[in-house]
N, C-alpha and C positions, 0 to 999 in steps of 0.2 A: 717884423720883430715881435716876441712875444711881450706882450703887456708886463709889468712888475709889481702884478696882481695876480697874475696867474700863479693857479698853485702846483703847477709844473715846477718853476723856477729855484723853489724851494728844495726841490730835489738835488740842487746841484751842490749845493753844503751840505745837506745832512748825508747824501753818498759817502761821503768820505770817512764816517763812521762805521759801514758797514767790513767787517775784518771776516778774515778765512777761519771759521770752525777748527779746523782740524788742518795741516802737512801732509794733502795728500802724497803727496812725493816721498814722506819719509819710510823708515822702513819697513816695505807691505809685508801686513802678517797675511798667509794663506788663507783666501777663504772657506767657511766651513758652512756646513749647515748644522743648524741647532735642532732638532728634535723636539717633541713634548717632553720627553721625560729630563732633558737636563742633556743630553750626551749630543756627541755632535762631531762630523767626521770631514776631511776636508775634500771640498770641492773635486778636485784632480784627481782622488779616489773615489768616486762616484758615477754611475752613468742613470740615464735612465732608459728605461725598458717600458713601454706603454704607460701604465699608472701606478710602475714601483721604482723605488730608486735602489741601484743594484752597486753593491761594493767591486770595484775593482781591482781593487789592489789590498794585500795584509796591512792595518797599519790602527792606530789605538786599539787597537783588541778587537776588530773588523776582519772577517775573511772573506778571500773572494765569492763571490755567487751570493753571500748572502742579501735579501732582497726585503723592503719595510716601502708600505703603501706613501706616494707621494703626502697625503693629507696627515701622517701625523709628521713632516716637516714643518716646525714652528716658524723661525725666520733664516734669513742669512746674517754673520758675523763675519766684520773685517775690514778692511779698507778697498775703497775706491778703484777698479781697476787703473795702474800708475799713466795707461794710454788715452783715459777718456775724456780728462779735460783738455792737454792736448791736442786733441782730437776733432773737440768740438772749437777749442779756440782757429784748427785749422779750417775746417767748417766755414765758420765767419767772418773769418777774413776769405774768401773764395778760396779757398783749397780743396774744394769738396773731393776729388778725385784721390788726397793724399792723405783726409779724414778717414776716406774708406781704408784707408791700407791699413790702420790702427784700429777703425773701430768694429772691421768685420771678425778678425779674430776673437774682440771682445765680447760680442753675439753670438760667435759659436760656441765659446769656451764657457758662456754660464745661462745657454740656452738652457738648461736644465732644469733651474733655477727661477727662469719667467715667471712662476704664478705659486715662489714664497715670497712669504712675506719682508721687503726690506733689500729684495734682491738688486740687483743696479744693469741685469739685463732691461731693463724696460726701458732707461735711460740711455743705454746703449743703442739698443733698436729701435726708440726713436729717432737718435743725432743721425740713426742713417739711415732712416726712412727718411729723412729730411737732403741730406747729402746727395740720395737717389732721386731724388724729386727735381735739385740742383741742377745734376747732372741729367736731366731726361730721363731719366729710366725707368720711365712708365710700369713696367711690369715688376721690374725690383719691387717698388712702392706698392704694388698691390699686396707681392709676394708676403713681405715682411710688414706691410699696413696688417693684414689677418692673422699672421701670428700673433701681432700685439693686443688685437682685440679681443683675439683665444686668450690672452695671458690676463686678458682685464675686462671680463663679461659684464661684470657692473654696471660698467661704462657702452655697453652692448656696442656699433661701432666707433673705435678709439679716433679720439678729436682729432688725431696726427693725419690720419687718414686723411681729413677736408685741407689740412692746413697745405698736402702732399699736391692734392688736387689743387689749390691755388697758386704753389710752387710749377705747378706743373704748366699754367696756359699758357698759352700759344706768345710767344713774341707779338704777333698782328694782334692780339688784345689789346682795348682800350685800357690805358692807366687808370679811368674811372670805375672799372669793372674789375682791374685788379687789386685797387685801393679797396672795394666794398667788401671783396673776396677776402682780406686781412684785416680789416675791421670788424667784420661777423665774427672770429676768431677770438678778440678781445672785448667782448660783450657775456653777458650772461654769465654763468656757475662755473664756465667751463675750468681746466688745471691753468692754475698759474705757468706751468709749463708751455702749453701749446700757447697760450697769451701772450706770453716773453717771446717766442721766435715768433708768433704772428706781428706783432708790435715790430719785430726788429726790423721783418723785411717789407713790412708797409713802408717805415722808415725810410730803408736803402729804396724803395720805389720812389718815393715823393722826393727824395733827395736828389735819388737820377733823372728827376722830369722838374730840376730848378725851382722844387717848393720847397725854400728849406728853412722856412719859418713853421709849415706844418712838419716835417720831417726832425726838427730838433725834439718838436713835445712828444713824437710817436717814439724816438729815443728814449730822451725821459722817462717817459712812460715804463721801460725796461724794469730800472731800478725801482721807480716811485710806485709802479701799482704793482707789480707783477716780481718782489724782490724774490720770493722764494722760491721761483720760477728755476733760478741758475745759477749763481753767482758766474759764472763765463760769460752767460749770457747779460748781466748787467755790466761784466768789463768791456765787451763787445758795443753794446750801446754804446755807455761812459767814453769808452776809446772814438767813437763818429760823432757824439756830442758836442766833445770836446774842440772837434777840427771845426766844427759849424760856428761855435762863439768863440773862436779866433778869430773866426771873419768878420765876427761881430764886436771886435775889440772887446770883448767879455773877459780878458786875461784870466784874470783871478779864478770867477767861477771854473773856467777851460781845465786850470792847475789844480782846483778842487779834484775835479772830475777823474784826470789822469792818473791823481794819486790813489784815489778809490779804484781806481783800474788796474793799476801796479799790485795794489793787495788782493784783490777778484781774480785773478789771474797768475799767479808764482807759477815760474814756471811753464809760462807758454809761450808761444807769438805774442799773442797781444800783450802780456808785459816787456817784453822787448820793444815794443813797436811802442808802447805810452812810456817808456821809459825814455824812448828816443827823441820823443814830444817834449818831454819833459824839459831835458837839456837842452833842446831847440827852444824853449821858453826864455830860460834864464837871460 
């Protein structure tokens, strides 16, 4: 049992403050791309052509064929594609094969898009470079690990890549080696991102091999270090937290957590699934 000193612990009331920015679900404006100079054309009229993005369709005062260098695209403007938290809530609870049905079209449709600034491909081709990993598909993961790293040089190869490669070992792996494989991941400068899904599935590892004293704080850990990581991704923990300190007669904390989950979540699985916790509580 975790000590009541530990500053894990503490994570499981203040979760419950954490609330949804914005309704992704409400009603998606088009996405566009925004320009330097102020002007900005949407998404679905756009293609691109090597290092231009080319209009395809008549539409704000745009005709087709006309063509403007990828680099004066300033950012993307818009909401969230409606299928990706979804997506990824499918993800984590093991759906990955039904994640993919949602999130590959979301990779095609704003692959374009990868390498402006603000875009929400990167977010997309991660959850399924991660999905692909899930599922074996060793070569997917390579495939779309390189695009992502094209789309984010900075980062020369993208962290997602190793986390793909730890997803990926062999069942005959030791737990020890695949414990150290997703702790490397939650160490150092790297994104709060790849730290939240490394966190989560050390987690589900230690949990599945009956440590589930170390598997509650690697939860934890979700929300408490790695918040801006996901918000899905902290419903996802919150939601496996929760089942752990039921068993712990932890009630209260358990209902904390659920309800933090219920808001991280509108609208997915996992708010169905802590919702159902919930009233199984009462």
């Amino acid at each position: 049992m975790m000590s009541s000193s530990n500053p894990f612990r503490s994570v499981l009331l203040t979760c419950a403050t954490v609330v949804l920015p914005w309704s992704w679900a409400s009603a998606a404006e088009p996405v566009r791309i925004v320009f330097q100079n102020g002007r900005s054309a949407p998404l679905s009229a756009m293609a691109l052509q090597g290092d231009k993005l080319v209009v395809t369709a008549a539409v704000d005062g745009y005709l087709p064929g006309q063509a403007f260098p990828l680099t004066i695209a300033d950012h993307i403007y818009g909401i969230k594609p409606a299928g990706l938290n979804p997506a990824t809530a499918l993800l984590l609870t093991g759906k990955s094969a039904e994640a993919l049905k949602l999130l590959e079209p979301i990779v095609a449709e704003h692959r374009i898009t990868a390498k402006i600034a603000g875009n929400f491909w990167v977010e997309a081709a991660r959850a399924a470079l991660v999905a692909y990993a899930v599922e074996g598909n060793a070569a997917k993961c390579t495939e779309i690990g390189k695009e992502i790293s094209d789309a984010t040089p900075a980062q020369g190869i993208d962290p997602f890549v190793s986390l793909g490669k730890a997803l990926l070992m062999p069942t005959t792996a030791k737990v020890a080696d695949k414990e150290v494989a997703f702790r490397d991941l939650t160490t150092g400068n790297l994104p709060a991102d790849v730290a939240a899904y490394a966190s989560y599935y050390r987690a589900n590892l230690l949990k599945g091999a009956k440590r589930d004293a170390e598997a509650l704080e690697a939860y934890l850990m979700v929300p408490g270090l790695y918040p801006s990581g996901s918000l899905i991704l902290n419903a996802a923990a919150e939601l496996n937290a929760s089942e752990l300190l039921v068993a712990l007669n932890r009630r209260e904390e358990a209902i904390a957590l659920l309800n933090s989950s219920v808001r991280n979540s509108a609208d997915t699985l996992l708010a169905v699934e802590a919702n159902k916790r919930l009233e199984s509580l009462k």
